[in-house]
TORFIMI-978760 format. One line per field, with one value per residue (C-alpha): residue number from 1; residue in three letters; x, y, z. Coordinates in nm, 4 decimals, decimal comma, padded with zeros to 6 digits. Layout:
# TORFIMI-978760
i = NUM_...
aa = Ala_...
u = X_...
v = Y_...
w = Z_...
//
This chain:
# TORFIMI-978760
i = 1_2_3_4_5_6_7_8_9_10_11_12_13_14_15_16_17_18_19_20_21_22_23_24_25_26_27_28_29_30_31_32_33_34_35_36_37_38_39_40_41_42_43_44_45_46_47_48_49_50_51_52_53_54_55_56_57_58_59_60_61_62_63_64_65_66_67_68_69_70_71_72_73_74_75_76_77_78_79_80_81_82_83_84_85_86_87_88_89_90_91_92_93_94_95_96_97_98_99_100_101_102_103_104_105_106_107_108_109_110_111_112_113_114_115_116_117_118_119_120_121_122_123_124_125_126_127_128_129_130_131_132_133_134_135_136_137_138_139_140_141_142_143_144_145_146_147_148_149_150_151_152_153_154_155_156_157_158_159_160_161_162_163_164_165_166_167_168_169_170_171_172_173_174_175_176_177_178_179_180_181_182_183_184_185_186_187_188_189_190_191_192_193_194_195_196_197_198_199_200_201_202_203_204_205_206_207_208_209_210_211_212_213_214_215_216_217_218_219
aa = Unk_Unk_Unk_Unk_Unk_Unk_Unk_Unk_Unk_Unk_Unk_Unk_Unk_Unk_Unk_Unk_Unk_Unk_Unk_Unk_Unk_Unk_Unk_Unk_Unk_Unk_Unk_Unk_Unk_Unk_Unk_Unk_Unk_Unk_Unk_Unk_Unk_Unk_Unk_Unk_Unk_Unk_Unk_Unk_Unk_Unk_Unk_Unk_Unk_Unk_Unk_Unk_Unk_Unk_Unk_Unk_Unk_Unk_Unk_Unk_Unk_Unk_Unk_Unk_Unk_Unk_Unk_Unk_Unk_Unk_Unk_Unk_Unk_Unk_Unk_Unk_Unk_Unk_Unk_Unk_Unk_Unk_Unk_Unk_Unk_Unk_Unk_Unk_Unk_Unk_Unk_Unk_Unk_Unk_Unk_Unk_Unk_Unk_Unk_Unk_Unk_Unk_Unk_Unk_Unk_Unk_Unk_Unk_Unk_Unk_Unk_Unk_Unk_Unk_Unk_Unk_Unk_Unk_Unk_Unk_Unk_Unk_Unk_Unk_Unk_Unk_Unk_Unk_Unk_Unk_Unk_Unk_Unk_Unk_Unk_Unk_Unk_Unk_Unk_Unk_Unk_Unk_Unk_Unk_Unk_Unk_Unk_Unk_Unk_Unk_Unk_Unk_Unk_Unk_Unk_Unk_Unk_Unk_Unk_Unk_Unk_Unk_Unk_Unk_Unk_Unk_Unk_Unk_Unk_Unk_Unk_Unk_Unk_Unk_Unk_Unk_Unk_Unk_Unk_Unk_Unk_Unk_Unk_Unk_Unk_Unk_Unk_Unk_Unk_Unk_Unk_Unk_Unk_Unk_Unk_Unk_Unk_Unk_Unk_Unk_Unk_Unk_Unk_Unk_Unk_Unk_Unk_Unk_Unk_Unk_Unk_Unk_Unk_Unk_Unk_Unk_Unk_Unk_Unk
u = -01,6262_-01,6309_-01,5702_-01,2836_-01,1301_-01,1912_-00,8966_-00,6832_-00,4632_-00,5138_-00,2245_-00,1659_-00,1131_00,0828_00,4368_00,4105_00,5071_00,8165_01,1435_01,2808_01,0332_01,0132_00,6351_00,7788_01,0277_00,8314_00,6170_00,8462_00,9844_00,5904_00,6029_00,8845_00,8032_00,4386_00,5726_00,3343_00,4879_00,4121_00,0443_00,0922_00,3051_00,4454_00,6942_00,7491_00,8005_00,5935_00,3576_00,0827_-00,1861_-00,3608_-00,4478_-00,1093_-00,1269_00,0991_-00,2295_-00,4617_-00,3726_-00,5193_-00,8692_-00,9569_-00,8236_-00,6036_-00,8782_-00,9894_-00,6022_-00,6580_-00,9831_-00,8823_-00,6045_-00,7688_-01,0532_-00,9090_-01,0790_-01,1527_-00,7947_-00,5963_-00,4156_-00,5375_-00,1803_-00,4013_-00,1937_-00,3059_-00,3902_-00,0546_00,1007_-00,1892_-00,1097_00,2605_00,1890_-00,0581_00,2593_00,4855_00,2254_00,1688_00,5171_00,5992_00,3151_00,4887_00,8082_00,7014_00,7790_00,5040_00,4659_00,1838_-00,1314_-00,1520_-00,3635_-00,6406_-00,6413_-00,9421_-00,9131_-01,1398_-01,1562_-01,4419_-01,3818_-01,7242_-01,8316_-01,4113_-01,4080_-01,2242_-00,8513_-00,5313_-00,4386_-00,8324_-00,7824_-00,4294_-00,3452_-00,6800_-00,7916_-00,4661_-00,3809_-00,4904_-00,3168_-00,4190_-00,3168_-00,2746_-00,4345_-00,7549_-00,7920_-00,8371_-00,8045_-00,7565_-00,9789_-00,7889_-00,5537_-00,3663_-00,1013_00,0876_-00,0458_00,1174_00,0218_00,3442_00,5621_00,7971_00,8421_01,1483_00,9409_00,7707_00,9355_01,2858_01,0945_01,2461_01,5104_01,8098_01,6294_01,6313_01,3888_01,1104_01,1254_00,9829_01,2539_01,2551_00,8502_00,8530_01,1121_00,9076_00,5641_00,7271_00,8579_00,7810_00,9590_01,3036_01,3639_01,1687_01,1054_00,8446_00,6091_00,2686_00,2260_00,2271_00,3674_00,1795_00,1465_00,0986_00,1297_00,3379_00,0529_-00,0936_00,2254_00,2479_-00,1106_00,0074_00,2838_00,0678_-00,1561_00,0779_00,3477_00,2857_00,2865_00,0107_-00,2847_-00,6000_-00,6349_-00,3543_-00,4702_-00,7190_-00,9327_-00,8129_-01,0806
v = 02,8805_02,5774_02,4044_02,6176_02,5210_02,1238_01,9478_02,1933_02,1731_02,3314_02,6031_02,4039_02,0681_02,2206_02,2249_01,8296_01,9747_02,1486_01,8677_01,8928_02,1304_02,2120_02,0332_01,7460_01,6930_01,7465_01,5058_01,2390_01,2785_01,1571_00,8677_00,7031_00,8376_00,7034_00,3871_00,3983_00,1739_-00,1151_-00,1013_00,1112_00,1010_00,4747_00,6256_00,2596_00,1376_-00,0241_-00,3132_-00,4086_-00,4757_-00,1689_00,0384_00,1357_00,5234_00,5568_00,5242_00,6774_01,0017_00,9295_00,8267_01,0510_01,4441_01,5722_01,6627_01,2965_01,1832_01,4521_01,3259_00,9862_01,0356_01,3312_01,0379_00,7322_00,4221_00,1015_-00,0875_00,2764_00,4094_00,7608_00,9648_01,2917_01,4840_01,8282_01,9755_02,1433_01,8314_01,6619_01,8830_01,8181_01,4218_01,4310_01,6751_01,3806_01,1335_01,3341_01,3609_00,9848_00,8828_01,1568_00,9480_00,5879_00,3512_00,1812_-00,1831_-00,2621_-00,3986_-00,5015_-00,7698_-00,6102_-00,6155_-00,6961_-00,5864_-00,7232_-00,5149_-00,7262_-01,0426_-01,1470_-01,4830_-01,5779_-01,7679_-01,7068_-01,7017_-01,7300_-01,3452_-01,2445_-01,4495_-01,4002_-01,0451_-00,8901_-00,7027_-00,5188_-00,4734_-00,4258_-00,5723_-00,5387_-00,9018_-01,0265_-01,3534_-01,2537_-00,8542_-00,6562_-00,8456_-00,7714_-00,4377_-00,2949_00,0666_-00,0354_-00,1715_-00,0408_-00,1322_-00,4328_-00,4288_-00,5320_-00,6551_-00,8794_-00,6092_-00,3780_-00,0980_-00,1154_00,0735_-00,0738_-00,1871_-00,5489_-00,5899_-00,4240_-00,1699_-00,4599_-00,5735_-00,7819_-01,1294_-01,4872_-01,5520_-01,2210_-01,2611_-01,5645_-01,4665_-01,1553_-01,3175_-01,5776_-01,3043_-00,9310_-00,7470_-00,9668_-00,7674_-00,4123_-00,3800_-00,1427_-00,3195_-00,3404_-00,6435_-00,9930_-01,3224_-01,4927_-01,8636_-02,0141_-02,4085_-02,4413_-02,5045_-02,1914_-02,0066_-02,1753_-01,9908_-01,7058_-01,6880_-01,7383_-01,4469_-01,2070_-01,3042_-01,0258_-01,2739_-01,5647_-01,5790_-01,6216_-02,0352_-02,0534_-01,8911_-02,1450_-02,0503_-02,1766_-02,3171
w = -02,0846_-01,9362_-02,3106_-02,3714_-02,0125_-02,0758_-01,9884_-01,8481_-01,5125_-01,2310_-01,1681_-00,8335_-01,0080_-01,2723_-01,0808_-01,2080_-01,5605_-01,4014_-01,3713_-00,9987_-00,8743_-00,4939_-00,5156_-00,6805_-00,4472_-00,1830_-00,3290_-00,4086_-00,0445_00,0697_-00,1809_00,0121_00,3939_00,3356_00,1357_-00,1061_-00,3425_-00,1365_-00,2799_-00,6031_-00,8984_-00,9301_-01,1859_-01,2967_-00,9169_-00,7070_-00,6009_-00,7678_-00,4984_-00,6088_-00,8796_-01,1295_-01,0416_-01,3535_-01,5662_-01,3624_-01,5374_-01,8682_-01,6740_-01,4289_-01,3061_-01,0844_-00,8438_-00,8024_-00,7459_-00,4815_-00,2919_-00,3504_-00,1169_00,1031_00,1626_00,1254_00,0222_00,2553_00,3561_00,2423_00,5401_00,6137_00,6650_00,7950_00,5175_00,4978_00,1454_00,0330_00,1123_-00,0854_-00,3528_-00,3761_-00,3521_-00,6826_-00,8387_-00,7953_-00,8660_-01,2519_-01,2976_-01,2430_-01,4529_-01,7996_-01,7258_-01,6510_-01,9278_-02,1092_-02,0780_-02,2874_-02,1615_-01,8369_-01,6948_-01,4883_-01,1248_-00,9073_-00,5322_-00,2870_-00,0185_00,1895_00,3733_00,4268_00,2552_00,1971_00,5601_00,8226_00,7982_00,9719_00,9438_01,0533_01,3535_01,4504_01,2791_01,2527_01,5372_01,5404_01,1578_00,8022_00,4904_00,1379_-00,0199_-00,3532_-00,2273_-00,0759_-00,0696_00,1889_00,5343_00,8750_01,0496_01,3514_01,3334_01,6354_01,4835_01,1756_00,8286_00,6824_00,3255_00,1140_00,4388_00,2458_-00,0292_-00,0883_-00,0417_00,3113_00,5458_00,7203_01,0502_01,1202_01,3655_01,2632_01,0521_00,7861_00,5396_00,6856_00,5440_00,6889_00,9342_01,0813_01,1242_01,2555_01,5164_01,5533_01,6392_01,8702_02,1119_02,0019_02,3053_02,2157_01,9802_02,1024_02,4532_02,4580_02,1892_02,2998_02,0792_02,2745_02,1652_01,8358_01,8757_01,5267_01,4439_01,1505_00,9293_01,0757_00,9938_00,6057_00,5596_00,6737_00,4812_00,2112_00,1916_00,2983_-00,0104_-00,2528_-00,5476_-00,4112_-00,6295_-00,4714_-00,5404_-00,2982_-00,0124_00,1158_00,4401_00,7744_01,0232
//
């Protein structure tokens, strides 16, 4: 029996097959609430500080899509999503991955997700306590849930947060960080004092595109 049944979908993950299905929908509603995109490449969108979900399919199940996200791993926000939800997410996720276009090979991506050994750094010490980030630069950095998950900040897909509702970009931060409550009142956050050469790092392993080599630890 279960020979016969190799490979087959689960009736549950099987809306993905259906174009503009309520699960779909649903799901591609999460996608953008969630901002996934500014970790994951999706339906030929997305970031690529984590794995390209649009070839996950052909390696692994709809289940595992599924507990990947019900228990996230290390620097992965945990949204609390209950299962339907869950269910309609990996719906959207299928679907995106039967339509993405095919690029060819891709280089392949290493993610860090430990600190330890890299030194200390200007996000650890100034960011850290408060916030996570998954970086291009240096992996996974940062270890408090205080304060909202900044992985992909400069990106088009995080969340319209800065000032205005705009895009974040390196002016709007470094107004931000001077004087939080300027520009939201009720911010819990307090005023981050960086030297310019402090800032420059910063800058530097939060930009989606640094390589590793030039993210250099800050003592």
């Amino acid at each position: 029996m279960s020979v016969a049944h190799h490979g087959l979908v689960a009736a549950r993950f099987s809306w993905s097959g259906v174009p503009g299905s309520a699960p779909v929908a649903r799901g591609n509603a999460l996608l953008d609430t969630f901002a996934c995109r500014r970790c994951h490449n999706t339906a030929g969108r997305g970031n690529r500080l984590a794995s390209n979900l649009d070839q996950l399919p052909a390696g692994t199940t709809p289940e595992n899509l599924f507990a990947s996200i019900e228990a996230p791993a290390q620097q992965m926000p945990d949204f609390k999503l209950e299962q339907g939800a869950i269910t309609d997410l990996v719906n959207a996720l299928l679907t995106g991955a039967r339509g993405a276009t095919v690029r060819g090979k891709e280089r392949p991506l290493v993610v860090h997700f430990e600190t330890e050994g890299k030194g200390e750094n200007v996000f650890e010490k100034k960011c850290g306590p408060c916030h996570k980030m998954l970086t291009a630069a240096l992996g996974g950095v940062g270890r408090g849930t205080v304060g909202p998950n900044l992985s992909g900040l400069f990106s088009e897909f995080y969340p319209l947060t800065a000032a205005g509702l705009k895009r974040w970009d390196t002016p709007a931060l470094e107004k931000w960080l001077r004087n939080p409550r300027e520009f939201r009142p009720a911010t819990q956050m307090r005023p981050v004092l960086l030297k310019k050469a402090e800032y420059d790092l910063l800058l530097q392993i939060m930009d989606p595109t640094s390589r590793p080599v030039a993210a250099k630890a800050a003592r």
